[in-house]
C-alpha angles and dihedrals in degrees: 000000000000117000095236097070085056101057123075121274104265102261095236088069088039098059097035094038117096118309091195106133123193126191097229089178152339126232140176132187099214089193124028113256096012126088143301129268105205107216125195100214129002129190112229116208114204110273095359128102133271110283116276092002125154092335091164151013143199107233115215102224118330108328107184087254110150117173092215087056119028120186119177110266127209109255095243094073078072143075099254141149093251078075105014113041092163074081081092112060081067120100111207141185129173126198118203100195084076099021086236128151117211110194111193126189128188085350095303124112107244107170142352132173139172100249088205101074126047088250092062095051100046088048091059090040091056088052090054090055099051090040103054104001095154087051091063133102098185137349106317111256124207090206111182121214112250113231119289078027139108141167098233122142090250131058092226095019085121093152129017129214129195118188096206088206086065086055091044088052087051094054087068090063102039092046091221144079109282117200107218079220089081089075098061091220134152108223124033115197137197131192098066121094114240119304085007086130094071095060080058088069101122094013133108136238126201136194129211092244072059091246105156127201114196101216097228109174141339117262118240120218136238138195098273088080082077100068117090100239086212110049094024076235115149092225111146145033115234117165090042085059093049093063106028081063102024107031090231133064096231128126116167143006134258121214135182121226112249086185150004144256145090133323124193136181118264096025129112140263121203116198111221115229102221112088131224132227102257 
């Protein structure tokens, strides 16, 4: 591999190159460490998360955690793929018409519960035990997030971006396919070059519903990137990648909504050009 695959675009092609930013897909993690649920449309509400977002968590042993008082908590009081990474090998969905959880592994249904109700719960905390029972500290908790709360890594990251450019770029180092999924994020976007999105910081992005995202800070990655979201396989090292080329371990952007209004795949995005004060 040449060594010039593996170094930044030169920031004078990143900011005149094309703005055109297109909304690729929508994702939410319904609960925090466990999969994705791929939407064709949210509606973002000013200062709140993305929709649907990290509604609830399985805490690993007792966390702190009190709902009348919630306090951001680090993620590994939590069940999480940074530690356990067989997460992964769980398909979930969760439908919030019912407030009901489905966990599916190897194509078979292997545990579901209304989240809403103690029975639920404690139906989803027995799976856990029998699941993982060695990776646990203390009796498995489905916590929910009390409102204006969520159970994200960070304590403003209300809505994730991914550039899969920036992915694509990040194949060249690794030498290997790399699955944006790994990256956990909302909103993945098309139309930068990679690491375009950095130059966004400050910036803000509009939609035509006239929807607008603030871009707040980069995300810096752990080592649950590594794990194969697929396969639940630690098979690459991202954020060693990340600064042995970049010098940094971020991939992706958070932003925080202005202003509300819908978002839908396939639409576009237009940066404003006048910045904001981080």
């Amino acid at each position: 591999m040449a060594l010039a695959s593996a170094l930044p675009v030169p920031e004078r092609d990143r900011i005149h190159g094309s703005m055109t930013i297109r909304i690729a897909s929508l994702q939410r993690y319904p609960v925090k460490g466990l999969s994705p649920e791929t939407l064709s449309s949210v509606t973002l509400t000013k200062g709140d998360y993305f929709p649907g977002d990290r509604l609830f968590a399985v805490e690993n042993g007792p966390a702190g955690f009190e709902p009348d008082n919630p306090q951001h908590q680090p993620k590994i009081k939590f069940l999480m793929l940074m530690r356990n990474e067989g997460l992964a090998r769980l398909k979930t969905r969760y439908i919030d018409s019912i407030t009901t959880l489905f966990i599916e592994e190897g194509g078979r249904q292997v545990a579901r519960g209304d989240l809403s109700t103690l029975e639920g719960r404690l139906a989803i905390e027995a799976f856990f035990r029998r699941f993982m029972p060695k990776e646990l500290r203390g009796p498995p908790k489905v916590l929910t997030a009390p409102q204006g709360f969520r159970f994200t890594d960070s304590r403003r990251g209300f809505v994730s971006l991914i550039n899969l450019a920036s992915v694509r770029e990040l194949e060249n180092v690794v030498g290997a396919p790399v699955d944006p999924l790994r990256f956990r994020g909302n909103i993945h976007v098309e139309g930068l070059a990679p690491w375009a999105e950095f130059d966004l910081l400050g910036k803000v992005l509009t939609a035509p519903s006239g929807a607008r995202l603030k871009v707040t800070k980069r995300i810096e990655r752990c080592a649950a990137t590594n794990v194969d979201p697929d396969t639940g396989i630690r098979d690459l090292e991202i954020p060693k990648s990340l600064m042995k080329a970049y010098g940094h371990f971020d991939c992706g952007i958070y932003a925080e909504v202005l202003q509300g209004g819908p978002l839908e795949t396939g639409e576009d995005l237009e940066a404003e050009q006048t910045e904001l004060a981080l």
